[in-house]
TIDREN-68234 format. One record per residue (C-alpha): residue in one letter; x, y, z. Coordinates in steps of 0.05 Angstrom, whole numbers, plus 32768, in hexadecimal, padded with zeros to 4 digits. Example, Ala and Ser with C-alpha at 12.3 -4.5 7.8 and 13.67 -1.06 7.14 Angstrom:
# residues 2
a80F67FA6809C;s81117FEB808F;
***
This chain:
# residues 755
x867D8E5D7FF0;x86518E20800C;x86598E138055;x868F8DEA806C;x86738D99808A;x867D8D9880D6;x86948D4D80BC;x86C78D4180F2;x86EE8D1280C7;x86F98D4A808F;x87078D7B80C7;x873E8D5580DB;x875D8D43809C;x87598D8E8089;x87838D9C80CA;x87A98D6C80BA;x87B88D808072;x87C38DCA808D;x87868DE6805E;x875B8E19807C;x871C8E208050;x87088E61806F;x874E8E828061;x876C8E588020;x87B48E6E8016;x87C68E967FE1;x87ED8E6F7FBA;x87BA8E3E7FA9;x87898E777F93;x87C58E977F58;x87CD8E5F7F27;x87DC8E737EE6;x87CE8E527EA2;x87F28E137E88;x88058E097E3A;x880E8DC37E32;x88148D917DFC;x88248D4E7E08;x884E8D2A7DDA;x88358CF77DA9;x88778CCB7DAB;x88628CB77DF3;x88388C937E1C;x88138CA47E59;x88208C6B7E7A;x88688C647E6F;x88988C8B7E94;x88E28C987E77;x88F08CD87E9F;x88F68CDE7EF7;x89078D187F14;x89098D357F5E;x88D78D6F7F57;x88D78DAA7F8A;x88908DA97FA2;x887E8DEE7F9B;x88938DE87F4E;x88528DBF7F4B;x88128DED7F37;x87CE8DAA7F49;x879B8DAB7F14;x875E8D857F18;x87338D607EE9;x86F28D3D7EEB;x87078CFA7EC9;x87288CBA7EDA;x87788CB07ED4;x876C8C857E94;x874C8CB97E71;x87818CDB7E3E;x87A88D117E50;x87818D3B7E1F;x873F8D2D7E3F;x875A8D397E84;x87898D757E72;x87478D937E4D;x87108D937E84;x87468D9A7EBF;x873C8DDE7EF1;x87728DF57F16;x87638DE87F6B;x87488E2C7F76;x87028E267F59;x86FF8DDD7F83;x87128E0A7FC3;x86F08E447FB8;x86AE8E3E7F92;x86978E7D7F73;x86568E5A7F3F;x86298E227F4F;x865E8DF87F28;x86958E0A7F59;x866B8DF07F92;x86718DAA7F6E;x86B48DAA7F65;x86B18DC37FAC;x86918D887FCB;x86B98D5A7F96;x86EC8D6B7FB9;x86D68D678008;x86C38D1E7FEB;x870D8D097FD0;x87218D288016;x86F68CF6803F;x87028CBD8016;x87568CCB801C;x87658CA68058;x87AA8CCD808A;x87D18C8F808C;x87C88C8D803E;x87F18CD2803C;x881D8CBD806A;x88358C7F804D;x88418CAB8012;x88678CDD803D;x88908CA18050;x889A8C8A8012;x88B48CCA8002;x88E48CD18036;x89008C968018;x89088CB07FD4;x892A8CEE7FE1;x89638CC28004;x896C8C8F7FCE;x89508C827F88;x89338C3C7F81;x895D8C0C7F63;x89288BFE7F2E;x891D8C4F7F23;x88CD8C457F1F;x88AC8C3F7F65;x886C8C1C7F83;x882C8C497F6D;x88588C7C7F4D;x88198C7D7F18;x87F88CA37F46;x882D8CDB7F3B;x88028CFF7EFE;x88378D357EFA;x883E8D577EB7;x88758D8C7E9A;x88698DCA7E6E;x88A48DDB7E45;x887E8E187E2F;x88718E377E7F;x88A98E117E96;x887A8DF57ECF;x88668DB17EE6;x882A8DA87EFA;x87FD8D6A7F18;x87B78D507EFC;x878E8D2F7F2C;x874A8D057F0B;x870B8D167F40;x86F28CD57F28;x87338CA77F44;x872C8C847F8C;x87758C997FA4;x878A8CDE7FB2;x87BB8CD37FE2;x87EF8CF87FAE;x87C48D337FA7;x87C18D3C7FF0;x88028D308007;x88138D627FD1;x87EA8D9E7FE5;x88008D8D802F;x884A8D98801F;x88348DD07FF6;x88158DF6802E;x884C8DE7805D;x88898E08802D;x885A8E41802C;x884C8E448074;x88A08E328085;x88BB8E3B803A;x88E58E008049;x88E88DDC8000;x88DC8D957FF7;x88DE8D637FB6;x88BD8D317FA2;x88D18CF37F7B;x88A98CEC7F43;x889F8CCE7EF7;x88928D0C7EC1;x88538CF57E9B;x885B8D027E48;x88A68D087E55;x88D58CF47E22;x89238CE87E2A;x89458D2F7E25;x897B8D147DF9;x89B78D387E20;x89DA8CEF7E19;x89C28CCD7DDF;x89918CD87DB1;x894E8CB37DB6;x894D8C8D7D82;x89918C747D9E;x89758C657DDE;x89338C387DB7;x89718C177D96;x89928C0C7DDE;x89528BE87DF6;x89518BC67DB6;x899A8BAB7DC9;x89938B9F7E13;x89548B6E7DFD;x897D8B4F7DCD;x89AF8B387E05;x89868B357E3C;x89438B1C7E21;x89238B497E4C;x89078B8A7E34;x89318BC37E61;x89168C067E7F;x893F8C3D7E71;x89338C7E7E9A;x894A8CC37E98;x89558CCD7EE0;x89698D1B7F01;x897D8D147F4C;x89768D4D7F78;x89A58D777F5E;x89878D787F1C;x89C18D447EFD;x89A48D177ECE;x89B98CC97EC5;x899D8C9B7E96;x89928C587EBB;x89828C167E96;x895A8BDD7EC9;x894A8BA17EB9;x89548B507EC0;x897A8B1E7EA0;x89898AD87E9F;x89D38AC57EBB;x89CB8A827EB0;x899D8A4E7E9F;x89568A697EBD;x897C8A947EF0;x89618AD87EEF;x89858B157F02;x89758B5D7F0D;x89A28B8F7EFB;x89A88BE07EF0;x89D98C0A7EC3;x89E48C4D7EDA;x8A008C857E9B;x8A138CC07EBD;x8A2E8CE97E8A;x8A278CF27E3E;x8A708CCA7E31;x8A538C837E5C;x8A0E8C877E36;x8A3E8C907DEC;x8A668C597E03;x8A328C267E21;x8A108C307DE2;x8A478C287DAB;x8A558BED7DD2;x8A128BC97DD4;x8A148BE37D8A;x8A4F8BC07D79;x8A468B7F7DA1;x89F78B7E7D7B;x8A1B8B817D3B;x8A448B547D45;x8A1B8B1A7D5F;x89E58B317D25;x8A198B2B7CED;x8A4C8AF67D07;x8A1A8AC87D36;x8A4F8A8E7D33;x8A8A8AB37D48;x8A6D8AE47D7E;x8A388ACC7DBB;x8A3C8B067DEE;x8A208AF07E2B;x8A018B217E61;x8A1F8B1B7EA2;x8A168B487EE3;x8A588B6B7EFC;x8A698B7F7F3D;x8A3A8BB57F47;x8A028B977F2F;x8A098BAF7EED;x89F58B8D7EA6;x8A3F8B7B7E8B;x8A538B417E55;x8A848B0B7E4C;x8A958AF27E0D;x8AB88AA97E07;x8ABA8AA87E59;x8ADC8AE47E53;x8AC38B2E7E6A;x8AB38B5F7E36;x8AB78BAB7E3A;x8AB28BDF7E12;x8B028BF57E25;x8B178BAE7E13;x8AF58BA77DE0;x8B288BCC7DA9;x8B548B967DC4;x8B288B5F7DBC;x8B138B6E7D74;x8B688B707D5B;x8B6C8B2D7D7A;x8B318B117D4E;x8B4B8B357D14;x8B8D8B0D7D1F;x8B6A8ACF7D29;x8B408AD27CEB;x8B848AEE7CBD;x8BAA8AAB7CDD;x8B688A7E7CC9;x8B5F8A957C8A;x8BAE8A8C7C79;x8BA18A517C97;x8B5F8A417C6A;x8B7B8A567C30;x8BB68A247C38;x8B8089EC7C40;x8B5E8A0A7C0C;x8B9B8A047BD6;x8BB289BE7BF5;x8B6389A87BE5;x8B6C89C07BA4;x8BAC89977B97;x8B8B89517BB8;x8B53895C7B87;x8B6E89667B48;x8B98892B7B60;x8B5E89017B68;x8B4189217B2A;x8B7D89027B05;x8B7388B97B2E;x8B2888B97B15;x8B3588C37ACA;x8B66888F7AC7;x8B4088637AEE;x8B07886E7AC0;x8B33885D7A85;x8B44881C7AAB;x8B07880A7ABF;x8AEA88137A75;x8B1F87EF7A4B;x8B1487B47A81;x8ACD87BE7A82;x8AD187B17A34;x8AFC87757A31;x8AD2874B7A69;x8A9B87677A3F;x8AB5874C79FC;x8AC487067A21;x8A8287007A3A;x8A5F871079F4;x8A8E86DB79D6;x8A8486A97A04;x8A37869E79E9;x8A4A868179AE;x8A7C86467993;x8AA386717962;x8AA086AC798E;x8ACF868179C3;x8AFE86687993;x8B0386B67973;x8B0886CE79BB;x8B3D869C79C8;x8B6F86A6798F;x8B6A86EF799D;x8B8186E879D8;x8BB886BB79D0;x8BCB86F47997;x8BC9873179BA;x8BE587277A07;x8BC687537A3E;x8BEA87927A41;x8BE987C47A80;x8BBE88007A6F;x8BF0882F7A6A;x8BE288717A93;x8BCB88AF7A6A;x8BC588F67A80;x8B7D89187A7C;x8B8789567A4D;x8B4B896A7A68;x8B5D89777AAD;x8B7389BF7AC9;x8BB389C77ADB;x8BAE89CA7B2F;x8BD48A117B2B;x8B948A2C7B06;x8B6B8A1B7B38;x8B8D8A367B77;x8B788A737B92;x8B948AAA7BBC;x8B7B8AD87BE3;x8B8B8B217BC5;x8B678B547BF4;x8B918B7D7C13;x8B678B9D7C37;x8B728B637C78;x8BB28B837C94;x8BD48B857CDC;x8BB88BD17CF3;x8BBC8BEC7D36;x8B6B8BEA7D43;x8B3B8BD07D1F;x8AE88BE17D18;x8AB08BBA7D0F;x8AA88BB27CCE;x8AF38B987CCB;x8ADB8B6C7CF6;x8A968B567CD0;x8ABA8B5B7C8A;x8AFC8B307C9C;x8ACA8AFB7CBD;x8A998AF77C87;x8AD88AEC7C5C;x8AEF8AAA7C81;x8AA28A9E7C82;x8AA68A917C3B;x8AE68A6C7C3E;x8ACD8A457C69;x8A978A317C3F;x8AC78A227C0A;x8AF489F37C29;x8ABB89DB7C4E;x8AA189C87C06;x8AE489B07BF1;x8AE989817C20;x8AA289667C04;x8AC2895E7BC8;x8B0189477BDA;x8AD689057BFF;x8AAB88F57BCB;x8AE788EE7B91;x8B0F88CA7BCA;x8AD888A17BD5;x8AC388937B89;x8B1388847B82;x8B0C884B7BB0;x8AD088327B95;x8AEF88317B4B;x8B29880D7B6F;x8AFD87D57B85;x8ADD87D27B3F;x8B2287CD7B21;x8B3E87957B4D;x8B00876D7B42;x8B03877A7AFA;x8B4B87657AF8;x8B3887227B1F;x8B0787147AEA;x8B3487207AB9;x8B6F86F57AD6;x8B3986BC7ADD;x8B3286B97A8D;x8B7C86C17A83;x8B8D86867AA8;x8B6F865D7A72;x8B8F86767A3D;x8BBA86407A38;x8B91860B7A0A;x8B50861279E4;x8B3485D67A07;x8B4285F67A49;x8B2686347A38;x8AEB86157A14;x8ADD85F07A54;x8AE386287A87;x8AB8865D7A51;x8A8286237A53;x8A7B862B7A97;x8A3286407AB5;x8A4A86687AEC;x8A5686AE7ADF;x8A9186DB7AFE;x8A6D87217B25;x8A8787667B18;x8A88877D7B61;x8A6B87C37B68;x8A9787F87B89;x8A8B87F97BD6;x8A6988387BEE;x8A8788617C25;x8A4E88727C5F;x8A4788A27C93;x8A4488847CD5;x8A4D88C07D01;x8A0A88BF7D16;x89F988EA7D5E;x89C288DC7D87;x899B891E7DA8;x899089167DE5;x894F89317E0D;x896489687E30;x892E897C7E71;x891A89BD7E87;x890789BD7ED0;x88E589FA7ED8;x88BB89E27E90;x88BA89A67EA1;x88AA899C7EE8;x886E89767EEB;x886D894B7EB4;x88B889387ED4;x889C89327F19;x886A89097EFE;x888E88CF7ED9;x88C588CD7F03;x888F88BF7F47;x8862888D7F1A;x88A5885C7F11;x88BA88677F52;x887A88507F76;x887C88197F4C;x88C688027F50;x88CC88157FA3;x88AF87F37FDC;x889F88198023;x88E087FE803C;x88FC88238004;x88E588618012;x88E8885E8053;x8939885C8050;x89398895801A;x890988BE8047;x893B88BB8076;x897B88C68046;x895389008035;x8959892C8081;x8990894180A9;x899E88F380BE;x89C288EA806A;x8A0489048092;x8A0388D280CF;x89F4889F8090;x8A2E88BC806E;x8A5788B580AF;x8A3F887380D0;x8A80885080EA;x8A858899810F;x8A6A88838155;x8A6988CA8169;x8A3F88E48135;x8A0788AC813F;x89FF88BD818F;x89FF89048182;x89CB88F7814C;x89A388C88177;x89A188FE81B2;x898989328184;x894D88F98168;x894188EB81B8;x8936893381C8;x890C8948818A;x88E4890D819C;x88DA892081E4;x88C3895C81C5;x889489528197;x8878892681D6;x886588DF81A8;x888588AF81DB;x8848887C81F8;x884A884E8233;x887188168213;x88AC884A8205;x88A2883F81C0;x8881885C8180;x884388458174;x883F884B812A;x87FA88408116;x87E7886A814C;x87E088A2812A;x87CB889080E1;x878D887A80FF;x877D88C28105;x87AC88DD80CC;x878F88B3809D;x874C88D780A4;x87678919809C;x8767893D8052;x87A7895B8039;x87B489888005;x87FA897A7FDC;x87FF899C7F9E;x87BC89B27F95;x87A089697F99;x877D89547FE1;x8791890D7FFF;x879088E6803C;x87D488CA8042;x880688D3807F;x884888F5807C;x888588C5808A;x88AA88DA80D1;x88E988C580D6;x88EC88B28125;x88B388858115;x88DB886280E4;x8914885A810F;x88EF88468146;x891088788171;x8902887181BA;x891E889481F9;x89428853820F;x8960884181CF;x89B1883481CF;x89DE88528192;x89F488088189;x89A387F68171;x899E88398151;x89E28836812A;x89C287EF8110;x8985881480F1;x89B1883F80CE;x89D9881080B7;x899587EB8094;x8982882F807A;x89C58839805E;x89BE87F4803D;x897C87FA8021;x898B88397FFC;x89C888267FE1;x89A687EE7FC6;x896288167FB7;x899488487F8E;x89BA88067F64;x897287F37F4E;x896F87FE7F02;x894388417EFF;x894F88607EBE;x892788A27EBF;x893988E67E9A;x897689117E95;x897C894E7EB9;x89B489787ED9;x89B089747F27;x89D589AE7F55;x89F489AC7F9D;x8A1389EA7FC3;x8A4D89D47FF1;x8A8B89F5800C;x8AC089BD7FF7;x8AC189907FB5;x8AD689597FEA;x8A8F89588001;x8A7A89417FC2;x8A7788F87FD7;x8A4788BD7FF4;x8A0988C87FF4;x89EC89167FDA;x89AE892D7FDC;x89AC89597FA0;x8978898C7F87;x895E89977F3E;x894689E07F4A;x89828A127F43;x896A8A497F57;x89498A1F7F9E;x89988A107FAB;x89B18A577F9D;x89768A6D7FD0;x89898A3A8006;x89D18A538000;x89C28A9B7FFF;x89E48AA08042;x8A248A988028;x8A538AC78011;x8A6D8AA47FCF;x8A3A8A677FB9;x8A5D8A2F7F98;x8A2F8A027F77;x8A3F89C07F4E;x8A1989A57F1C;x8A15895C7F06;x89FB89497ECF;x89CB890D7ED7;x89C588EB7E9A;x898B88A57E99;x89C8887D7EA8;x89D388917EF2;x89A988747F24;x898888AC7F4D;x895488B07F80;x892488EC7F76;x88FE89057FB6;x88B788F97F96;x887188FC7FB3;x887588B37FCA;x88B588C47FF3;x889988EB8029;x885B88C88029;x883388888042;x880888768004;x87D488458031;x879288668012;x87B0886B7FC8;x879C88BB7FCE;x87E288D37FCC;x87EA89067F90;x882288F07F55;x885A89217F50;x889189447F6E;x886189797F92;x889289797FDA;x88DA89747FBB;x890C89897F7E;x8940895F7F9D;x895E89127F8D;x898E88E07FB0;x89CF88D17F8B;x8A0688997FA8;x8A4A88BA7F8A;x8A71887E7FA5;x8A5D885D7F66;x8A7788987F33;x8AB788B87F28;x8AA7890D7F16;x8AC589267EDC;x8AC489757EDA;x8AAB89887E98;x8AAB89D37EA2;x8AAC8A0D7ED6;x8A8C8A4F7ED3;x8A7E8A927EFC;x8A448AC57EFC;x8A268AF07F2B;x89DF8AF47F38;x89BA8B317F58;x89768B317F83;x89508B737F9C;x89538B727FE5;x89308BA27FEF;x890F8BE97FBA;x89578C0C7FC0;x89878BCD7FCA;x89A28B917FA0;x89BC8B4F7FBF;x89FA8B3C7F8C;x8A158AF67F99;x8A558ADB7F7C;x8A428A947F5F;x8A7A8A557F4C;x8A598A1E7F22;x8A8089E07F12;x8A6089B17EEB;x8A6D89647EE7;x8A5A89217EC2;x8A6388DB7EE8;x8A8188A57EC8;x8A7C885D7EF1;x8AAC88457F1C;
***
C-alpha cells in the first residue's frame, strides 16, 4: 500500500469523513458481485422512480469515466471501493491516488450542504418530486441481488454524493443507527402496482392534451416503503397565467379512476370537439382539476353529467327532427309554388313573345289584333305537378331505438347519440339552405310575373280599336321584362385585431409612444406623470380640503428629505439637468441622456407653499388630463386589469395595467384577489404610461417604447361598465422546494359604452 500524503487538507477531510486508511473498516473491504442489466425502455437521464434508500443498502462502485458515458461503459470498467482503498497491484495504486485526488478536490461545506439538503428531504418530499442536483444521485437497483448500489465516474468534478455517502456509511457501522437517503433510481421503470405503463404514457399523453404542458409522473415510496404515483406539472388557468400544480395517487383505485377519467374527458373532446371543452383548473389543494361549461368536473359527477347530455341531445333531436319534417312540408310547398309559377311565367312569357314578333310587320298587327279581340285573356288556371312527391314520402323518422331513458349511460352512448344529432344537424342545417334559395327564387318569379302582367295589361288596354292599337304597336319605345330581384347576404362581421401583450409588447409599446410624442406636449405629460403616482387619489378627491393638506405635508417632508430646497425656497428646475443631461442612461437596453420627470419639481413644491396655491395646481393638472384623455387618440385594442377591494372604486380617473400577471403580483398580499378587466377597444380614449411619460426628451436620445410601464390612464366618468362576464380560478406559485402559494382569484370583466 503506497504511503499515505502528510497533505493536511486530505488529513482533515479523512477525519472528517471518519476513514482511517491504515485500519479501513470491514464493510467496505466485503463487496460482493452485482448482476445488472439496465433496461432498454429507459433513459439514463430520466427519472420515473424516488425512493428513500437506507444507506447501508447502498454497496459504491467506481468507474473511470465521466457521468455521460452509458451505463454500459461505466457499469463495465467500474471496481468496487476496496481496490481504490487498498491497492494490492501497481494498478491499485492509481486508483489509489485517483481517489486521494477526488478527496482534495471535494470541498467540506460541499458535503455539508448535501447533508442539509438531506435533512430536508427525509422531512418532506419536494413538491415537484425531483430535487436540485439530484443527477448527481447515480444510484442503480439489481432486481437479480436485490441490492442498490451507487456508480461514481473518477473523471466527474463533483463528488460531494460519493462522500457524504461513505461518511454516513461509516457512521451506521460505527453507531448502527440507520439513515435514508432521498434519491432518483437510475434505469427504473414504473412498477405497474397501479396502472400499467403503457397507461401511465397514455396519462401523460392526456395531461398534455389539457394542460399543454408535458407532465412528470413519478413513482414515489416514502419512508415506509408506500408507494404514490405523483403527477407535477404547470398549466395555464387563464389567458398566459401559469400555474403549478401536483396530483398525488395513493392507491391503485385513485390511479384507475384519475385515469378512466382523463380517458373519458380525452375522448370526448377528441370525438365531440363542439360539444365538450374541458378546461384545467387548480382545486383547493393545488391539484390539476377541470370545469366543464363553468362548471366543476369529477370523475364522481361525471355519471351524472353524461345522463344530463344524453337528455339534452334525446330533447334536440325530437326537437330537430320536428324542424326537420316541418322543413320538409315548407319545401314541397314551395316546390309546388315554383312549378306553377313556371307555368305562369312561360304561357306569359309566350304571349308578350308572340306580340312582340307580330308587331314587326303590318299584317302581323292586324292578325295579332283580331286574335285578341277573339280569344279574351283567361286566368291561367292552377294545375297540380304530377311530378312532385307527395310531402309524406319525404318525411323521415328517427327509428333507432337504441336512444332510450337508462339509469347511466357510457361513453360511447354519449359519442354515438351526439354524432347522431351531428348529422341531423347537418341535415336541417342543409334544409334550411334549401328552404332559402326556393323562397328566394319564389320571390324573384313573383317579380317576373307582376312585371309580365303589367306588360301585358299595357297591350290590353288597346284592344279596343285597330287604329288605337296600330298606333300604340307603332310605338318606338319598348316595354322591359324586369329581372327577378336577387336576395343578398348582408350579415357581414368585421374581425377585429385581437393583441397579445406578452407577444406583442414591443411592437405595442412602440406605436402607441411614437403617436403619443407626437400628439402630447410637455404640459401634457407633465399632468399624466403626475396622474400616474400616489397624488391620482388627491386628484380623484380635490374638493376634499383634508386630503390636499395631508398630501401637501407628505410632498413638504419628502422634499425636506431628499434635501433639493435652494436659497430662494424654491426649486430650481434647470438646476439639475445641467448635470443630468450629461449623464448616460440605460432604459431598455438603449443608452440616453434624458432626465427623469420629478413630480415636486413640477409642482413647484416649496416649504412655504399654502394648500390654497397647491389645491390650484391640482386643479390645472386635473384639467389638463381630462382634456389630454378627450383628445382623439385612437390606438389598439387590448384588455386592461385593475385589482381593488370594491366595484365602487371603479370610478374617475384609474390607472390601469395591461400585464395580468404584474397585477396578480402586486396584489399577492391579499387573501382573495379580485381583478376587473375592461376591455379597451380603439374607441376609448386612454393614456398609456409610455417612454415619453416619465421622461424629459430635451436631447431627442430618449428610447421609443414602453420600457418603464405596462400601465394606462382611463377617465371612467365618461363610460357607463357593462359586465359582460365573471369568472373564478385559482392560481398556485412555489414558495418555496416543499410549498405552494394557492390564491383564490375573482375576474369580472367589462365593456364601456359612452355616457
Amino acid at each position: 500500500m503506497p504511503k499515505v500524503t502528510n497533505d493536511d487538507e486530505i488529513t482533515k477531510k479523512l477525519k472528517y469523513i471518519g476513514l482511517d486508511l491504515e485500519n479501513i473498516p470491514e464493510f467496505l473491504t466485503n463487496s460482493s458481485n452485482i448482476d445488472y442489466r439496465p433496461l432498454k425502455a429507459c433513459d439514463e437521464n430520466t427519472y420515473r422512480v424516488y425512493k428513500y434508500v437506507p444507506i447501508s443498502k447502498i454497496q459504491i462502485l467506481l468507474t473511470p469515466k465521466n457521468r455521460l458515458n452509458t451505463i454500459k461503459e461505466k457499469y463495465g470498467e467500474a471496481s468496487t471501493l476496496k481496490s481504490y482503498l487498498k491497492p494490492e497491484n501497481e494498478n491499485d495504486s492509481e486508483k489509489f491516488i485517483t481517489f486521494l485526488k477526488m478527496l482534495k478536490e471535494t470541498k467540506i461545506e460541499e458535503i455539508e450542504k448535501l447533508a442539509k439538503a438531506q435533512e430536508r428531504l427525509n422531512k418532506n418530499i419536494p413538491f415537484k418530486v425531483k430535487f436540485e442536483e439530484n443527477y448527481l444521485w447515480q444510484i442503480y437497483y439489481s432486481d437479480v441481488n436485490d441490492i442498490y448500489f451507487m456508480v461514481v465516474p473518477t473523471e466527474d468534478l463533483e463528488y460531494a454524493s460519493f462522500f457524504y455517502l461513505l461518511k454516513m456509511q461509516i457512521e451506521y457501522h460505527k453507531a448502527k443507527k440507520e439513515q435514508r437517503v432521498f434519491v432518483p433510481i437510475v434505469y427504473e421503470n414504473y412498477s405497474g402496482q397501479f396502472i400499467k405503463n403503457s397507461e401511465i404514457q397514455d396519462l401523460e399523453k392526456y395531461v398534455w392534451f389539457f394542460t399543454k404542458e408535458w407532465p412528470n409522473i413519478y413513482e414515489v415510496y416514502d419512508a415506509d416503503g408506500k408507494m404514490s404515483l405523483q403527477i407535477t406539472g404547470e398549466t395555464v388557468v387563464y389567458e398566459d397565467l401559469i400555474s403549478v400544480y401536483k396530483n398525488k395517487l395513493e392507491s391503485k383505485e385513485e390511479a384507475l379512476k384519475f385515469y378512466k377519467f382523463l380517458k373519458a374527458m380525452f375522448i370526448l373532446s377528441t370525438e365531440l370537439p363542439h360539444y365538450y371543452k374541458f378546461i384545467a383548473k387548480i382545486d383547493k389543494n393545488g391539484e390539476l382539476g377541470f370545469s366543464l361549461k363553468n362548471k366543476e368536473i369529477t370523475y364522481e359527477n361525471m355519471f351524472t353529467v353524461l345522463a344530463e347530455d344524453y337528455k339534452k341531445a334525446m330533447e334536440g333531436m325530437s326537437s330537430l327532427e320536428k324542424e326537420k319534417n316541418d322543413l320538409y312540408a315548407s319545401i314541397e310547398e314551395l316546390k309546388s309554388i315554383s312549378v306553377k309559377q313556371d307555368k305562369e311565367y312561360l304561357s306569359k312569357e309566350r304571349q308578350i313573345a308572340t306580340y312582340l314578333e307580330c308587331r314587326k310587320t303590318f299584317f302581323g298587327r292586324v292578325k295579332y289584333f283580331f286574335k285578341l279581340k277573339k280569344k279574351k285573356k283567361e286566368d291561367i288556371e292552377k294545375q297540380e305537378d304530377n311530378n312532385v312527391k307527395e310531402i309524406e314520402k319525404n318525411k323521415e323518422e328517427i327509428t333507432n331505438t337504441n336512444f332510450t331513458i337508462r339509469e347511466f349511460y357510457t361513453i360511447d352512448d354519449i359519442v354515438k347519440i351526439y354524432k347522431e344529432l351531428d348529422l341531423l344537424l347537418e341535415k336541417v342545417k342543409n334544409l334550411k339552405l334549401d328552404y332559402n334559395a326556393l323562397e328566394n327564387r319564389t320571390q324573384s318569379m313573383n317579380t317576373k310575373i307582376q312585371n309580365a302582367n303589367l306588360y301585358i295589361e299595357e297591350i290590353d288596354k288597346h284592344e279596343k280599336s285597330i287604329f288605337e292599337f296600330w298606333k300604340f304597336a307603332n310605338k318606338d319605345e319598348k316595354l322591359m321584362l324586369n329581372q327577378g330581384i336577387m336576395v343578398q347576404n348582408t350579415n357581414k362581421k368585421t374581425i377585429e385585431k385581437v393583441y397579445n401583450y406578452d407577444e406583442d409588447r414591443e411592437e405595442i409599446g412602440e406605436v402607441i409612444d411614437k403617436i403619443q410624442r407626437n400628439y402630447l406636449s410637455k404640459e401634457d405629460t407633465d399632468s399624466i406623470y403626475i396622474a400616474g403616482t400616489e397624488l391620482l387619489k388627491v386628484l380623484n378627491n380635490i374638493d376634499d380640503d383634508e386630503i390636499i393638506e395631508n398630501s401637501l405635508k407628505e410632498l413638504k417632508e419628502e422634499l425636506e428629505n431628499n434635501r433639493i430646497l435652494f436659497n430662494t425656497d424654491k426649486i430650481d428646475i434647470f438646476g439639475e439637468n445641467a448635470s443630468e443631461s450629461i449623464k448616460v442612461k440605460t432604459l431598455g437596453d438603449k443608452k440616453h441622456r434624458e432626465t427623469k420627470k420629478d413630480k415636486l419639481k413640477i409642482l413647484e413644491i416649496t416649504k412655504d407653499m399654502e394648500a390654497e396655491e397647491y389645491k390650484n395646481k391640482l386643479k390645472n393638472v386635473l384639467d389638463n388630463v381630462r382634456s389630454v384623455i378627450d383628445k382623439p387618440n385612437k390606438l389598439i385594442s387590448i384588455p386592461a386589469y385593475i385589482a381593488l377591494d370594491r366595484k365602487e372604486e371603479l370610478e374617475g380617473l384609474k390607472v390601469l395595467n395591461l400585464n395580468l400577471e404584474k397585477v396578480i403580483k402586486e396584489a399577492e398580499d391579499n387573501k382573495k384577489i379580485v381583478l376587473y378587466k375592461i376591455k379597451l377597444k380603439e374607441d376609448i380614449k386612454v393614456v398609456y404610461f409610455s417612454n415619453i411619460i416619465y421622461y424629459d426628451n430635451y436631447n431627442k436620445t430618449l428610447p421609443i417604447g414602453m420600457d418603464i410601464s405596462d400601465k394606462c390612464l382611463l377617465n371612467l366618468e365618461k363610460y357607463k361598465m357593462n359586465e359582460i362576464g365573471k369568472e373564478s380560478f385559482r392560481i398556485s406559485k412555489l414558495e418555496n422546494e416543499f410549498k405552494i402559494k394557492i390564491k383564490e382569484i375573482c375576474l369580472y370583466e367589462y365593456e364601456l359604452t359612452e355616457k
